[in-house]
N, C-alpha and C positions, 0 to 999 in steps of 0.2 A: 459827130457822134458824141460819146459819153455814158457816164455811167450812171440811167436815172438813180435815185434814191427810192425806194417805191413803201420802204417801211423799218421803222427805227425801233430795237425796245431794250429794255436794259431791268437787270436784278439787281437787290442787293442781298448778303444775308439778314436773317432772322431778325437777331438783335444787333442793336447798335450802342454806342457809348458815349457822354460827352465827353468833351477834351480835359473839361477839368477831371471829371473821374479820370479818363486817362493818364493824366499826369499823376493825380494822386497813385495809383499804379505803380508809375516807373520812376516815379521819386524815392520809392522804399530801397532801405539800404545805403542811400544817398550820404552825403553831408551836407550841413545846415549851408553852408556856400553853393555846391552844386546844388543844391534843390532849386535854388532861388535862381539860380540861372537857369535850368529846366523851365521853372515856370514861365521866366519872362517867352524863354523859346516857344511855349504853348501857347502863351497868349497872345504872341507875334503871329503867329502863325495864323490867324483869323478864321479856324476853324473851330466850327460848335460841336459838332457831332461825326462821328464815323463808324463806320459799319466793319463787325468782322468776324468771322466763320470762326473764330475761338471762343465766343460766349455762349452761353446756354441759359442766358436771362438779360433781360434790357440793365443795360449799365452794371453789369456782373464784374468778376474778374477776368482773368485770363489763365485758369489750372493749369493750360499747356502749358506756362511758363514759371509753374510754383516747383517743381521736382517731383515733382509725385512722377514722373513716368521713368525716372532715374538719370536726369540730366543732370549735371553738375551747374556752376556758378555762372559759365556761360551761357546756358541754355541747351534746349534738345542738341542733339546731333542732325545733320542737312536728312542723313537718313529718314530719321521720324518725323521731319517737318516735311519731307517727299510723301511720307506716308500719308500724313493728314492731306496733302495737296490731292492727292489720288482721291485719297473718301469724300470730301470738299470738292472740290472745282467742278464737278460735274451738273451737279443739283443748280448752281448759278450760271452756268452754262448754257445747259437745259432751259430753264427760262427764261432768259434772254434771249435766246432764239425762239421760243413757241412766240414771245411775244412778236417779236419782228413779222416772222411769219404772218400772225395776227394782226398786226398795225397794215401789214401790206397786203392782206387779203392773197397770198399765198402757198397753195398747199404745197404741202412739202414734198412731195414726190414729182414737184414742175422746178424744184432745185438742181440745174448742173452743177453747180461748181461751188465745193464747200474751200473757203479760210477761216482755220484759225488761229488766234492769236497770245501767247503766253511768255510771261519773262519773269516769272516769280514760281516754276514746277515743271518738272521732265518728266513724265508718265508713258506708256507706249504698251500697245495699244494706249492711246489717250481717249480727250474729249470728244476728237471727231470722229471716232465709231461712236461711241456713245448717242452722239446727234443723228447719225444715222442709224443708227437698230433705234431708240425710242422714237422719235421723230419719224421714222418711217420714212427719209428718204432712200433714194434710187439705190441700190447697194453697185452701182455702174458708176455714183457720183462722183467728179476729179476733187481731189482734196489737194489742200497747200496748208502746212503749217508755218506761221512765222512767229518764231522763238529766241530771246533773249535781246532781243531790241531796243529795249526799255521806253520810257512814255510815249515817244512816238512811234510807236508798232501799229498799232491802227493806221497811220499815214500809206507803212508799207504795205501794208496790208490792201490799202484802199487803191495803192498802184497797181498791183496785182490784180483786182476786182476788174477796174480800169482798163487794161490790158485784155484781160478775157472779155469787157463787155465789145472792145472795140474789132476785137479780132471773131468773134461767134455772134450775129446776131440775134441766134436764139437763147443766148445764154443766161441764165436766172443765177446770181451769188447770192449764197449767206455767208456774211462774214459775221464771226464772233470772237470779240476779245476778255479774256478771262483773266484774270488777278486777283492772288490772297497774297497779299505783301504783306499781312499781318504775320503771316509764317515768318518771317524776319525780322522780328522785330530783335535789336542787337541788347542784351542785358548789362548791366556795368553801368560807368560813366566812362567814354571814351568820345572825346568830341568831333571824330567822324560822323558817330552814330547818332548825334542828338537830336540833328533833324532831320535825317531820315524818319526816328523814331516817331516822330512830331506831326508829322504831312501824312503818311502813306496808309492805306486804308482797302480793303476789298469789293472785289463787285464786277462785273459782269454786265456787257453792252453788245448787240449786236445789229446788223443793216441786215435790207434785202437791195438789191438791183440789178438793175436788167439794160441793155443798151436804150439810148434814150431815144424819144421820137422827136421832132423836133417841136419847141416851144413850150418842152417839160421842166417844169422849178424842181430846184437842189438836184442838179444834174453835175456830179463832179465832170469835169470839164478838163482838167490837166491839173499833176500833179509836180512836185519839184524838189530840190533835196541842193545841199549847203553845209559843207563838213569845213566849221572853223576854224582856222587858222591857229596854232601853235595852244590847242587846248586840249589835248590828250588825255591830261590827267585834271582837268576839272572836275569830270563826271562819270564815275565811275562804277561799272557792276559786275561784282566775281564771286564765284562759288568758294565759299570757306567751308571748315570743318564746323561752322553752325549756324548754316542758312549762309543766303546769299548777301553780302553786305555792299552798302552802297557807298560812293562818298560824295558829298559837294563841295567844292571851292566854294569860297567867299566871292571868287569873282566871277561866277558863271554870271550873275544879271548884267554885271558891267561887261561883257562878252558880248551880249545878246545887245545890250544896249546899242554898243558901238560896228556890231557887223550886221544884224539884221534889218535896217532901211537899205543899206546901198544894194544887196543880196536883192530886196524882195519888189523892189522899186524897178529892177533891171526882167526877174520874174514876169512881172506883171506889165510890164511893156510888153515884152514877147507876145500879149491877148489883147494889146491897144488900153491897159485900164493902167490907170494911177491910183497911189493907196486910198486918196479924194474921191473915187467909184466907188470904191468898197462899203458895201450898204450895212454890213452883220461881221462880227470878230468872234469863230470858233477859238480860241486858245488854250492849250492846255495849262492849267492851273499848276503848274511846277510849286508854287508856295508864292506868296503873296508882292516878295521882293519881284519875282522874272514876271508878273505879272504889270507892276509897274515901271519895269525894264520897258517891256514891251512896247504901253503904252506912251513912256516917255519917248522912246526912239521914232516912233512913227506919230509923232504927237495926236497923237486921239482925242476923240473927246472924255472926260471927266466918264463920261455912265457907258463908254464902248465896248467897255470888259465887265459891265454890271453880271450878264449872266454865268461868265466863268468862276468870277468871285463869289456868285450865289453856289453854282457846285462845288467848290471848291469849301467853303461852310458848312452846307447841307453833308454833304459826304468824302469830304477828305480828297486825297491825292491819291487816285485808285487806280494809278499808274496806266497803259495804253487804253482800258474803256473809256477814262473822262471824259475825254474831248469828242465823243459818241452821246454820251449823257448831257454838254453840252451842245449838240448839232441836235438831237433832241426836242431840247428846250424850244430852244428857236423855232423849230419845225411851228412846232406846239403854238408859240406867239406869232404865226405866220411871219416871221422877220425878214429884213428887206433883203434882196439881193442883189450882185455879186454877195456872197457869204467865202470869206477866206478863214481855212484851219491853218493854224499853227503847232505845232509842238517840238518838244526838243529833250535830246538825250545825250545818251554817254557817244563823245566820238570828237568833241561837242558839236552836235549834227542839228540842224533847223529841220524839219518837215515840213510840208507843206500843200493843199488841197485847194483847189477854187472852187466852187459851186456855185451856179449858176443858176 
């Protein structure tokens, strides 16, 4: 069995901004030493452009974070940044899913089983009434939220899917993953924050599937999970008094570097395949070092991660939709298969997807 794939689509917001306006941004108030280290961080970063539900003109500011709404030096309060995530997250939610729908020739009222997915807003009633009163699905539909997971929440998400397709065979999921990490952005210069600052971006990505028949492409097939060894406090995501802040180690790549072949090598035996099968590299684009973490450990070839690094340019680190926006792509380029997702978060946890 499995869980075809049957339709992929993904939002972003309105307007979007380059990286260099962006830094010029969050360079203000800096000093002439930190700025010039901000930069370099942005320009390492190898992202052109990113997308986010705080502007109101292409390459605009960011007002939510000028004080006009009566935040002090650090920025709004988590309060007002829930706020906006309420007025915001629906609208890119929303279409992401019309489109899946859409791509999979789907109507929404043949939907059992709604997921979704959020680690950047706590809402309730949330997004998934939402999908259901507009969308016109079943108001009988099972719902699953999965919340605060970080980049790889789609992974669980996709377990989950996985689970119901193999246990219902009539069962049809929409999964949607939703994210405005731009609501966090951390103001100052405190070098937890700076690459948080740097990477993360907003947007919105959603699947259709249904149990597979057999001999159906992008059929997740099995999924798999890898909680690293004495990394606790590498990667980390907790609710402050303004917004959610994140932090990275320095050593998360060299982490991934050094546990993730023996992990995924042992994985993918259990289906008879060696990393040498694997035809396409879903990876979530963490920022451009765990990218060539990645590929250093499982020695790849030079263009294996070509399309991660293209989303990852195009639209930033948009925390659990990415690696949807990359499966996507590929769809798109008919890419070879086996297809293996990756991603990886606070716990320091591996994710993992095969597609088939």
């Amino acid at each position: 069995m499995g869980l075809h794939i049957t339709g992929v689509g993904t939002a972003l917001p309105n307007y979007g901004i380059s990286q260099d306006k962006a830094c010029a941004i969050a360079q203000k108030g800096l000093t002439e030493k930190q700025s010039r280290l901000l930069a370099a961080v942005y320009r390492k970063s190898t992202i052109k452009r990113r997308h986010t539900v705080l502007l109101d003109q292409e390459n605009g500011a960011t007002p939510f974070y000028n004080g006009s709404n009566g935040s002090g030096p650090a920025g709004p309060g988590t309060g007002l940044r829930m706020e906006r995530y309420a007025a915001e997250a629906v609208d890119l939610g929303l279409r992401a899913s019309q489109s899946a729908l859409s791509n999979a020739r789907c109507a929404p009222a043949a939907v059992t089983h709604l997921i979704t997915v959020s680690c950047t807003g706590f809402v309730s009633p949330g997004l998934d009434r939402e999908i259901i009163e507009t969308l016109r699905l079943s108001r009988s539909v099972s719902r699953v939220n999965i919340g605060f997971m970080g980049c790889h929440a789609a992974l669980n998400a996709l377990q989950v899917a996985l689970a119901i397709a193999n246990a219902q065979a009539d069962a049809t999921v929409l999964l949607c993953a939703t994210e405005l990490c731009s609501l966090h952005f951390q103001q100052g210069w405190n070098t937890d924050n700076v690459l948080p600052n740097a990477l993360f971006a907003d947007g919105s990505a959603a699947i259709v599937g249904k149990r597979a028949a057999p001999g159906k492409s992008w059929t997740c097939q099995a999924t798999g999970s890898y909680l690293l060894p004495e990394s606790n406090a590498d990667m980390t995501w907790r609710i402050g008094d303004h917004g959610f802040q994140m932090t990275l180690s320095r050593r998360v790549p060299t982490l991934i570097a050094e546990n993730l072949r023996p992990w995924l090598e042992q994985f993918l035996a259990t289906h008879n395949l060696t990393i040498a099968d694997i035809g396409s590299w879903a990876v979530h684009p963490g920022g451009p070092g765990i990218l060539d973490a990645v590929r250093t450990s499982l020695s790849l070839p030079i263009d294996a991660l070509d399309v991660s690094r293209a989303v990852l340019a195009d639209c930033g680190n948009m925390s659990s939709p990415t690696i949807l926006f990359i499966v996507e792509r590929l769809r798109q380029k008919s890419a070879s298969l086996p297809c293996m997702m990756l991603a990886f978060g606070p716990g320091l946890a591996i994710e993992a997807a095969l597609l088939i």
